[in-house]
C-alpha positions in Angstrom: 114.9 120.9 89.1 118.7 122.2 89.4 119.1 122.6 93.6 118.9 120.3 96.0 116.4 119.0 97.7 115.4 117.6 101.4 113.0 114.7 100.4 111.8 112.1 103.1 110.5 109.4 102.1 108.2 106.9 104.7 107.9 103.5 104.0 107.0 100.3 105.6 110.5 98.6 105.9 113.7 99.4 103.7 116.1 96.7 105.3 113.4 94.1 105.2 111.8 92.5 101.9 110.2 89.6 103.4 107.0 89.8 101.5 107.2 93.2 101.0 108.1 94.3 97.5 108.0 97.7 98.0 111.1 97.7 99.1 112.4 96.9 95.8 111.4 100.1 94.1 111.8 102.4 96.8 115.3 101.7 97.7 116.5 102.2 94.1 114.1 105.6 93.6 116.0 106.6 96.7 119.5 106.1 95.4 118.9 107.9 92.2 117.1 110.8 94.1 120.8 110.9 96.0 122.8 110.7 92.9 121.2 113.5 91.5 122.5 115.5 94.3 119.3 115.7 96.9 119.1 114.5 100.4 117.1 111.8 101.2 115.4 110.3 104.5 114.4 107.1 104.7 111.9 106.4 107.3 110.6 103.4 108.4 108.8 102.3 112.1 111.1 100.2 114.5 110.3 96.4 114.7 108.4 96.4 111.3 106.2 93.2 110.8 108.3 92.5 107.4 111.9 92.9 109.4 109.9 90.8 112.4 108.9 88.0 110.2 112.6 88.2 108.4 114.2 87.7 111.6 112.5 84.3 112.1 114.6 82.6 109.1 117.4 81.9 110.6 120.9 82.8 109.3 119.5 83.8 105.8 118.2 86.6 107.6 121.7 87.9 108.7 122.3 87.3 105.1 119.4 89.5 103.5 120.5 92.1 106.3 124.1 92.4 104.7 123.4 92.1 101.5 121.1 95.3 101.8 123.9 97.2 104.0 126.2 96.3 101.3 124.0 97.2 98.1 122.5 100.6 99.0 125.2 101.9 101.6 124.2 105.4 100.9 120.6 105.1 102.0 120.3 106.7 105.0 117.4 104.6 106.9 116.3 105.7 110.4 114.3 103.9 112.1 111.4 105.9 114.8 108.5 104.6 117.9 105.2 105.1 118.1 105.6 106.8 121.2 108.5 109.1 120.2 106.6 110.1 117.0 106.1 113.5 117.5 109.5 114.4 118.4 111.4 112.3 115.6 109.1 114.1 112.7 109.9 117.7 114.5 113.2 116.7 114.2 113.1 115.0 110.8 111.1 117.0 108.7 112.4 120.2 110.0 113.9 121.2 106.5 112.4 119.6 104.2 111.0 120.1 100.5 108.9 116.7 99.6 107.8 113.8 101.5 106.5 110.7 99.9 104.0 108.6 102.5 103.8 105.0 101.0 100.1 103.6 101.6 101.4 100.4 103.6 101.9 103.1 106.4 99.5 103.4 109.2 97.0 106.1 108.6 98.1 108.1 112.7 101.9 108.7 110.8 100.2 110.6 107.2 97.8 112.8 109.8 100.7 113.9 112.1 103.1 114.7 109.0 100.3 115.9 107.3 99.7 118.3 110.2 103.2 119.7 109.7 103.2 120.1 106.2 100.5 123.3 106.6 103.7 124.5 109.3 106.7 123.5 107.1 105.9 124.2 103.8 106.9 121.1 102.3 105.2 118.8 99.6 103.5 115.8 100.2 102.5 112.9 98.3 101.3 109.4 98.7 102.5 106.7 96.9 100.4 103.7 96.3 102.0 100.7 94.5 99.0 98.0 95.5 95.3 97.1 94.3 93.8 98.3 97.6 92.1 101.0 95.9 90.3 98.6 94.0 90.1 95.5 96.3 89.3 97.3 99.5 88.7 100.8 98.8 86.8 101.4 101.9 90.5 101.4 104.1 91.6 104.1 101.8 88.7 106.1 102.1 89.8 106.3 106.0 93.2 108.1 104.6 93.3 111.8 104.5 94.2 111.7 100.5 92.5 115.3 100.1 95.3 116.7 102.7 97.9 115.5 100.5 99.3 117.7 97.4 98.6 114.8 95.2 98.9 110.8 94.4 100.8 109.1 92.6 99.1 105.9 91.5 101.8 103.0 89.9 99.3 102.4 86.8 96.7 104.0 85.2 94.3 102.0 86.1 94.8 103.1 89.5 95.2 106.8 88.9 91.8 106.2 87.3 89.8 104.9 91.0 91.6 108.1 93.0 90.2 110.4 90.3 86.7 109.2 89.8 85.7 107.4 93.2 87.9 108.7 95.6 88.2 112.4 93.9 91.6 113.3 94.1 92.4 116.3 91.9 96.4 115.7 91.5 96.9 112.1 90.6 100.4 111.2 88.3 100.7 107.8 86.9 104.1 106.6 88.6 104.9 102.9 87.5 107.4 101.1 89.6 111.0 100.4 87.9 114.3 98.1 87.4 117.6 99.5 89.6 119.9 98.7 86.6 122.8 98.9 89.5 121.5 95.9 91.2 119.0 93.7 88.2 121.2 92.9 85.3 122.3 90.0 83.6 125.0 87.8 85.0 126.5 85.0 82.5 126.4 81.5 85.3 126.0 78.2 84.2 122.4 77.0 84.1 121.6 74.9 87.0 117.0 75.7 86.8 115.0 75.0 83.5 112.4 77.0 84.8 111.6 79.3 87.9 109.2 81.2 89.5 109.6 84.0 92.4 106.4 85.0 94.1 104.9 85.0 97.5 101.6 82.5 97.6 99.8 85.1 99.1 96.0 85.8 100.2 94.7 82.8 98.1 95.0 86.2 95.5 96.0 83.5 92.5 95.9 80.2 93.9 93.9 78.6 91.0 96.3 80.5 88.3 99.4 78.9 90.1 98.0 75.1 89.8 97.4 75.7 85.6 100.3 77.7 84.6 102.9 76.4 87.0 102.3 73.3 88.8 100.8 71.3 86.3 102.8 72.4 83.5 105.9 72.2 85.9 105.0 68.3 86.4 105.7 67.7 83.3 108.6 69.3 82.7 110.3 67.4 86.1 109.0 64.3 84.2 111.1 65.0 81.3 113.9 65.6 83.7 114.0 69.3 83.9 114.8 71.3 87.2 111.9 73.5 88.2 112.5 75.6 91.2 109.5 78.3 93.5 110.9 81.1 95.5 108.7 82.7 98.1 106.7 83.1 101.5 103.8 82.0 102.9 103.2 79.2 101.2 100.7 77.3 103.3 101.4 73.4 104.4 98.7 72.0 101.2 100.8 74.1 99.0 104.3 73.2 99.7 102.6 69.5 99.6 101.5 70.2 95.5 104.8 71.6 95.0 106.8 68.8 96.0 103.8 66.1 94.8 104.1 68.0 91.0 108.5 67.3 91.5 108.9 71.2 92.2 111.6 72.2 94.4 110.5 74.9 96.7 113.4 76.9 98.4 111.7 79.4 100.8 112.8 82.8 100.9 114.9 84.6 98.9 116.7 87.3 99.8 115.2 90.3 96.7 119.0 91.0 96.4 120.4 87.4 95.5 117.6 87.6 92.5 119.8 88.4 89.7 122.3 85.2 90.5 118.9 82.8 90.7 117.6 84.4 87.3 121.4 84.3 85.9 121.4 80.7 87.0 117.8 79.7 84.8 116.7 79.8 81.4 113.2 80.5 81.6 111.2 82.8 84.1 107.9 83.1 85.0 105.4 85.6 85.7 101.7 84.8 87.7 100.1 87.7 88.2 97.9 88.1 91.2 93.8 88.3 90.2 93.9 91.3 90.5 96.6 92.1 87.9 94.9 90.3 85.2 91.3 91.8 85.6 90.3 95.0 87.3 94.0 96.3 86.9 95.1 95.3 83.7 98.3 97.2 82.7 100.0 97.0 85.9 103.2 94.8 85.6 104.2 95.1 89.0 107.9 95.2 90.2 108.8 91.3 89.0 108.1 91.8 85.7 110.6 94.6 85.6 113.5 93.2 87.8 113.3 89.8 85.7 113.6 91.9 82.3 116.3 94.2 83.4 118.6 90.5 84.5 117.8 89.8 80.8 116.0 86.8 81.6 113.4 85.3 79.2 109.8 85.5 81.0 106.8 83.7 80.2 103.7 85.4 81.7 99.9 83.8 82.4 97.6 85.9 81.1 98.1 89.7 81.3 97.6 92.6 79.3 99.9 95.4 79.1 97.3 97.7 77.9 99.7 100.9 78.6 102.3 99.8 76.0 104.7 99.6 78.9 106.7 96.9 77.4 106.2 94.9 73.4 104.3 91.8 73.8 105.9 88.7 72.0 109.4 91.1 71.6 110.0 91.4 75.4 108.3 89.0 77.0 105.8 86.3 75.6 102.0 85.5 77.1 100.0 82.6 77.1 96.2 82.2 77.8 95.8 78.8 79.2 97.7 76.0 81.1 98.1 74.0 77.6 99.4 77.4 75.6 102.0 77.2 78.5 103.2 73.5 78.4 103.7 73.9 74.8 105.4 77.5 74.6 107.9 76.3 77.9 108.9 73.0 76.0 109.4 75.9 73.0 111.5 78.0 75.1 113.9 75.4 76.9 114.6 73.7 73.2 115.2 77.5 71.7 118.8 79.1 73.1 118.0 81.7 70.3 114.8 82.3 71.0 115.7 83.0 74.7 118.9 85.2 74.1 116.4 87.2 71.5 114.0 87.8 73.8 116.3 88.2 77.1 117.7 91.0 74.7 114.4 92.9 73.9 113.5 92.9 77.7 116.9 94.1 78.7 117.2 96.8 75.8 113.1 98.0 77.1 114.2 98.3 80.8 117.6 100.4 80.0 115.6 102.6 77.5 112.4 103.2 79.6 112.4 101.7 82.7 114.8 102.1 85.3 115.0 103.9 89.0 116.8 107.2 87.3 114.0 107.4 84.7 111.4 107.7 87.7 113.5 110.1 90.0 113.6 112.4 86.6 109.9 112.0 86.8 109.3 112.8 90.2 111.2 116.0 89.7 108.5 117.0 87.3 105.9 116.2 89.2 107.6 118.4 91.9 108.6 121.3 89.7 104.8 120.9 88.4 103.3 121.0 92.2 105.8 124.6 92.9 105.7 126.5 90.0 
């Protein structure tokens, strides 16, 4: 795809990432769509509940804010109302060649830029990069996916439930990626043995958190390592195990300031969510990739990468139970070689498969595929 195109693309919150790791992906997508020469539009709602809940921490907000300004000053994010809704996509749209609707959008924005797509002529897709489609399929029945030109699902798994269940005729497998500009490895003395950055969440892995990280963690801090959480939403009984297991928990981290906190600690971890680890094995999710593109050596609970994505044991290492991890963390933080090896392999996977450019190259595709 040689000219240039107008591509919009709506998401929940661009300058917020307070519990909302979308961001992550899309604002890296975004600059490589813009370095390969097409305009982009980023759209998100005024007052967002991510930027709302942002706001209420203090000066680290201000920091997250500047930080973004500063890291992606080409993104060109305007913000609209509910009431002027009509009038900003007229406006907006007017123009344009492909939109991409994220699903953590409200379903009254897809049906009135839906409505103008029939008038416009541009492409539309929606993007879903959660396990709604699995865990409460009944809220995407409500969307109008069948008005759509197609989905693009961030793991097969996924693809699979809008083919069969929901289906959707035009469904792409689009995983989420690395922005190699912002996640890579930065040489600092180590100040964390081990550290984990996640949200607690919907009680989604509450069980998998107390056998491979605070348990084994309590034994690490009683052999005198430093063993640090990262994260939002962590209710009062868990920021109470946290600190009762010797873990230091920090609160929220600006997504931006990850690669200094991973460049700063020898060993990573990776818990994915329930839903991860069943239903919707093969889905790595957007931590696995940022901590492997800052060359970081991760240790995972059990997950299967049953797409290939990555090379188990070569790029990242998998346990199966809480004792598996005590043993292979005392392994790792013993092992400098074994860490640099596999920091390596991660780093080398991420620059040769996964990055933001690979995925704006494959959105092309699926965009020359949708016009020819």
């Amino acid at each position: 795809m040689k000219r240039q195109l107008g591509i919009g693309i709506f998401a929940h919150s661009w300058i917020s990432d307070w519990n909302h790791g979308n961001a992550h992906f899309l604002r890296g997508l975004a600059r490589e769509l813009i370095r390969m020469g097409h305009r982009v539009g980023c759209y998100e709602e005024s007052g967002s509940w991510s930027l709302t809940n942002l706001m209420q921490e203090g000066a680290i907000a201000s920091t997250s804010l500047e930080r973004f300004r500063s890291a992606y000053p080409e993104l060109d994010v305007r913000t609209y109302r509910r009431d002027e809704l009509a009038e900003f996509l007229d406006r907006e749209l007017a123009g344009s060649d492909l939109i991409l609707l994220h699903e953590w959008n409200e379903p009254k924005l897809m049906i009135e830029v839906l409505w103008r797509r029939a008038r416009m002529g541009f492409r539309a897709l929606f993007l879903d990069t959660h396990h709604r489609a699995c865990s409460a399929p009944k809220q995407i029945r409500r969307l109008p996916l069948n008005s759509f030109d197609g989905v693009l699902a961030f793991g097969e798994a996924i693809s699979r439930i809008y083919r069969e269940q929901f289906g959707v005729k035009n469904v792409w497998t689009f995983h989420e990626a690395a922005d190699p500009s912002v996640f890579h490895p930065m040489e600092l003395p180590a100040e964390n043995d081990l550290v984990w950055i996640g949200n607690w969440g919907d009680e989604e892995r509450t069980a998998e958190l107390m056998e491979f990280l605070i348990e084994p963690a309590r034994e690490l801090v009683a052999r005198g390592r430093r063993v640090r959480v990262f994260g939002v939403r962590y209710p009062e009984a868990a920021r109470e195990m946290l600190h009762a297991a010797g873990i230091e928990y920090c609160g929220y981290l600006p997504n931006l300031a990850v690669p200094e906190v991973y460049g700063r600690s020898r060993v990573a971890l990776h818990v994915p969510r329930r839903q991860y680890a069943g239903e919707l094995s093969g889905i790595p999710t957007i931590r696995v990739f940022e901590a492997l593109a800052c060359g970081i050596p991760l240790l995972c609970s059990p997950w299967a990468d049953v797409e290939g994505l990555f090379r188990e044991g070569e790029d990242y290492l998998v346990v199966h139970d809480g004792r598996e991890m005590k043993a292979k963390l005392c392994e790792l933080l013993e092992n400098e070689a074994l860490r640099r090896r596999l920091g390596a392999s991660g780093l080398e996977c991420i620059r040769q498969h996964h990055t933001c450019r690979h995925r704006a190259v494959r959105l092309m595709e699926i965009y020359g595929e949708l016009t020819r």
